[in-house]
C-alpha positions in Angstrom: -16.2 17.1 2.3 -12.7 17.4 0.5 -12.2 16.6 -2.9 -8.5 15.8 -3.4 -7.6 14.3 -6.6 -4.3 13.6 -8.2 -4.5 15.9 -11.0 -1.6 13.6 -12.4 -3.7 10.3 -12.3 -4.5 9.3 -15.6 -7.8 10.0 -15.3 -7.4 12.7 -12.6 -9.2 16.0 -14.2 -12.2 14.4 -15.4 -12.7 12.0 -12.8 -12.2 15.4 -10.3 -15.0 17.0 -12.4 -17.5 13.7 -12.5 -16.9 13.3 -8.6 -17.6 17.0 -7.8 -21.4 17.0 -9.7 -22.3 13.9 -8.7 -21.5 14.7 -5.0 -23.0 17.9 -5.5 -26.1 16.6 -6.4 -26.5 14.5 -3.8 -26.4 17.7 -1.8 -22.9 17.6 -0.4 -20.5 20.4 -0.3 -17.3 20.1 -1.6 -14.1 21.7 -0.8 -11.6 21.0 -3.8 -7.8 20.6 -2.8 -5.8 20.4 -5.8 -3.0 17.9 -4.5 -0.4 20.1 -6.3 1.8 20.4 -2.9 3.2 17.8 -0.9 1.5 19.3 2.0 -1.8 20.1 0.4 -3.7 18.1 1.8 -2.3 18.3 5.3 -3.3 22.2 5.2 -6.8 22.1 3.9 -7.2 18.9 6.9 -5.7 21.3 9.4 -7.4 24.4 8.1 -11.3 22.8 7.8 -11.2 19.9 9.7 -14.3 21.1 12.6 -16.7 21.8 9.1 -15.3 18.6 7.3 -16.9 14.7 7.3 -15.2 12.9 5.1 -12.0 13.3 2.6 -12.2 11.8 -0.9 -9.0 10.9 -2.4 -8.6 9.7 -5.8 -5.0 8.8 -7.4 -2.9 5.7 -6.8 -0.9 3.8 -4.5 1.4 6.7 -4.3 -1.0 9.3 -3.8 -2.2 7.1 -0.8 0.6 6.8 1.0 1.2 10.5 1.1 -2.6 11.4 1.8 -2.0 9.1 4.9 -0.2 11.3 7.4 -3.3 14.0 7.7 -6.3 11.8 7.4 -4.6 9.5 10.5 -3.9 12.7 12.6 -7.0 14.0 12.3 -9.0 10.8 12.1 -11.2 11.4 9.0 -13.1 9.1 7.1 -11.6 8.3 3.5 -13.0 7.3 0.5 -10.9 6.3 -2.1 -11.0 6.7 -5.8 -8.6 4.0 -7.6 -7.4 6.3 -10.6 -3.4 4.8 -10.6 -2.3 2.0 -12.5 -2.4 -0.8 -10.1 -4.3 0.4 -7.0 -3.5 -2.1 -4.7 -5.4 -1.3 -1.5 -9.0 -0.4 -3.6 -9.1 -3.8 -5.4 -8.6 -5.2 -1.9 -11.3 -3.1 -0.6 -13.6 -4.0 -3.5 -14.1 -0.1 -3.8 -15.4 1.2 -6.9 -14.4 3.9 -9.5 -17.2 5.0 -11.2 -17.9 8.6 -9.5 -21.9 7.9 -9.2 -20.3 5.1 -7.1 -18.2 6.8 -5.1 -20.7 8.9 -4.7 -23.0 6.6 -3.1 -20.4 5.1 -1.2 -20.0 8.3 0.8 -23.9 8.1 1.7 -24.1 4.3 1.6 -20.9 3.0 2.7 -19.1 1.5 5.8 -16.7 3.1 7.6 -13.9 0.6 8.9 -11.1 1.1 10.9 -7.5 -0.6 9.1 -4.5 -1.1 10.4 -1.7 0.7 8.7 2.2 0.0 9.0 5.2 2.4 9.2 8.6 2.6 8.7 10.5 5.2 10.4 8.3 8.3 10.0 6.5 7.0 7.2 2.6 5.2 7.4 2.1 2.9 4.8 -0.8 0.6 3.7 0.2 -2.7 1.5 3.6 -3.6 1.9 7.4 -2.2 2.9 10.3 -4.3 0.9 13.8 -4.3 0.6 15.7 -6.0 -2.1 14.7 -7.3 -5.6 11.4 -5.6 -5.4 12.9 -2.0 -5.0 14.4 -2.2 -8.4 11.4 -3.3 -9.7 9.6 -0.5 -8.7 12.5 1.6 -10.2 12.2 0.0 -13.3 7.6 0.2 -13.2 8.6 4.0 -15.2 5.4 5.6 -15.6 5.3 5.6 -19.4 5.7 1.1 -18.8 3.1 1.2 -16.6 1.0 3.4 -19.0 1.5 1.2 -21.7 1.0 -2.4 -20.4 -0.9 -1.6 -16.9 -0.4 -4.8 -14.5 1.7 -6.6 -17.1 4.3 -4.0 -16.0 4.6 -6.1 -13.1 6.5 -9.1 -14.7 8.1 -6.9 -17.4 9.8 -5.0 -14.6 10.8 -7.9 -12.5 11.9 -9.9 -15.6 14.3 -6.8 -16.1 15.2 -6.8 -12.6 16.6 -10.1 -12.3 20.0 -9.2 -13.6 20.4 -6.9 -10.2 19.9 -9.9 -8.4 21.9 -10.0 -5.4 21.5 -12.3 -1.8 21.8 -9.3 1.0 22.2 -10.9 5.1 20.2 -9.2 6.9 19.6 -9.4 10.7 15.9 -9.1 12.2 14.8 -8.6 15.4 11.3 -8.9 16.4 9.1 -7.4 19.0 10.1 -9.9 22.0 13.7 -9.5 21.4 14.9 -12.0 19.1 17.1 -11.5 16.9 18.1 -14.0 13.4 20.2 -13.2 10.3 18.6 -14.8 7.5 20.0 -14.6 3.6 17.2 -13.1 1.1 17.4 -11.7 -2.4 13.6 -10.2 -1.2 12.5 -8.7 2.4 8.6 -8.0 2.7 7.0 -6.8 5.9 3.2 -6.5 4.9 0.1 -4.8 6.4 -2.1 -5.9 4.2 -3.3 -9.7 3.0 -2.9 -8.8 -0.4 0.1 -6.7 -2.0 2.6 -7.2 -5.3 -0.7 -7.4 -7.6 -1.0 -11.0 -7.4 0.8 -12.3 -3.7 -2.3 -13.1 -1.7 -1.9 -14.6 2.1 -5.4 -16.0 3.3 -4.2 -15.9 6.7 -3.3 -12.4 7.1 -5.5 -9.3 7.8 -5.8 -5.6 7.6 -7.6 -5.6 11.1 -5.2 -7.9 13.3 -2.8 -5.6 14.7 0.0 -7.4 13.2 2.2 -7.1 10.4 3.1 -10.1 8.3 7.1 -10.6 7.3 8.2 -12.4 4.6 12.3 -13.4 4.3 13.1 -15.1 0.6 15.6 -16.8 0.2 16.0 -17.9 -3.7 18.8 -19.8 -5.1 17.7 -21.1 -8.6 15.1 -21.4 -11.4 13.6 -24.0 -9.5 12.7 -22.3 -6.0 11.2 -19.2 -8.0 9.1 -21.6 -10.2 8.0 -23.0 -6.6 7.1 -19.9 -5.1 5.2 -18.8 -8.2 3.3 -22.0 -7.7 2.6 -21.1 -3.9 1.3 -17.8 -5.0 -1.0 -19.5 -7.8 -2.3 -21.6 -4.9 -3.0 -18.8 -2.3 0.1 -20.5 -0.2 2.9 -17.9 -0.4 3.3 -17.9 3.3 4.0 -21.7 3.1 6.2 -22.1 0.3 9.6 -23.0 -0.2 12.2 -20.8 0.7 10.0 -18.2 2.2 10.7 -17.7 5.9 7.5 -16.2 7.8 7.1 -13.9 11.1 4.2 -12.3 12.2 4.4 -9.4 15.3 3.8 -5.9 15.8 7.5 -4.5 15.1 10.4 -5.6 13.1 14.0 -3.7 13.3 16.0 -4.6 10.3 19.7 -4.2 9.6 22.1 -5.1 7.2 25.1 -7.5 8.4 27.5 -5.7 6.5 26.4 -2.3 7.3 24.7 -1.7 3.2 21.8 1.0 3.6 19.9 -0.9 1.3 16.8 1.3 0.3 13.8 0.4 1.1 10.3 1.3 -0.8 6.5 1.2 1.0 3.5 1.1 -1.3 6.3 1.6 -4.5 7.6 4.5 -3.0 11.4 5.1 -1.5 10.7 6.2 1.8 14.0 5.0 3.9 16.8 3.1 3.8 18.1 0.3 6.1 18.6 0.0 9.7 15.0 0.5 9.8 12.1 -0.3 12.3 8.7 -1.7 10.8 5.8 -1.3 13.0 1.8 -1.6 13.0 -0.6 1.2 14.0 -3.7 -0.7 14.8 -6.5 0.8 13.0 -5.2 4.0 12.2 -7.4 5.0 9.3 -10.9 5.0 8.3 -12.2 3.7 5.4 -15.3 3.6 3.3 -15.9 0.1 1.9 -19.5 -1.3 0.1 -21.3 -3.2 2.7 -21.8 -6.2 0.5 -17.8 -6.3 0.9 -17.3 -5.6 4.5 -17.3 -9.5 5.6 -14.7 -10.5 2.7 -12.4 -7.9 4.0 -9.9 -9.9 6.6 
């Protein structure tokens, strides 16, 4: 199997060194690809992929989303080590850290297929946004999310607010229709769960759609309603939040603005852009005592 660990994960090194013996002694053989190249991984996919069973990635979000492109293409089973900050798609997965874990996981664990989205050229796994999240995720600096983990989340967005601006944007979905709606916050998700805390019971990583959320706030009062609506697990219902669901979303700016947009906390385009799902693209390895939680 391949090893790939983000050697700039906090815990990247020695979580690279507990993962290799403890698959070694379960009698696997491990190919180490020191994700020190954009295109690392891609090579050692291309290079060993007829003697290869399953990849195991460790990093964050980030590392993900750029692990993505060869593990789709050449269909390989993933197991993912949660070694970033906020790990969005492993605390959705219920998948563990601890390398004796992981470990077992490889032996033990079930492989199911997820959907994953894309913008442009880029495959993505949580969410794509444009607007007041972006400069959020400009302002999450590594050293802020060092020091205060997920509380960099509200100290970022806190910051953000004085960047906040209403952009028009005009959507058109997979059947045609078009809308301009006004939103200081464009989200087209994959996933059920993204943001660290924005949970939609109603969504899934295995319906072949993608989920888009248009939010429109105007005051003190619709945020505080919204952040009511996520408390209650109803942030596809609430105030001021317009919802589509569909395979593929083209988004423009009215004006023309290129408005940049970010996928998994990551700039990866800029607007007109087209959003689309790739039904279950990607394997993954998930506990079995987690596999009927997972929507």
């Amino acid at each position: 199997m391949l090893l790939a660990i983000n050697p700039r994960a906090r815990r990247g090194p020695a979580a690279a060194d507990a993962l290799r013996a403890a698959l070694v002694a379960r009698g696997h053989v491990v190919v180490d690809v020191p994700l020190d190249r954009p295109d690392a991984l891609a090579q050692a996919v291309r290079a060993r992929r007829e003697e290869v069973d399953v990849a195991v990635v460790g990093g964050g979000d980030g590392t993900l989303l750029h692990a993505l492109p060869p593990l789709i293409e050449a269909g390989l089973p993933v197991a993912i080590v949660p070694l970033g900050t906020f790990n969005e798609l492993a605390r959705t997965l219920g998948v563990p850290s601890d390398p004796e874990q992981v470990a077992a996981l490889v032996d033990e664990g079930v492989a199911l297929p997820l959907d994953v989205g894309r913008v442009g050229e880029t495959y993505y796994l949580n969410e794509a946004s444009v607007g007041l999240s972006t400069r959020v995720a400009e302002l999450q600096t590594a050293p802020l999310k060092r020091a205060l983990g997920l509380l960099a989340i509200p100290v970022a967005t806190a910051r953000a607010l004085r960047w906040w601006r209403p952009m028009q944007l005009e959507i058109e979905d997979d059947r045609g229709h078009r809308r301009t709606v006004r939103v200081v916050q464009l989200t087209i998700a994959n996933s059920y769960r993204f943001g660290g805390v924005v949970e939609n019971p109603e969504a899934s990583l295995e319906d072949g759609q993608l989920w888009l959320y248009a939010l429109d706030v105007r005051g003190w009062w619709d945020a505080l309603r919204i952040v009511l609506a996520v408390a209650l697990r109803r942030f596809q219902h609430a105030p001021r939040v317009e919802t589509l669901r569909g395979t593929r979303f083209t988004v423009r700016s009215v004006h023309g603005h290129r408005h940049r947009v970010y996928a998994d906390s990551e700039q990866v385009a800029r607007l007109p852009a087209e959003f689309r799902v790739v039904p279950r693209a990607l394997t993954v390895l998930v506990p079995p005592d987690r596999v009927a939680t997972i929507r």
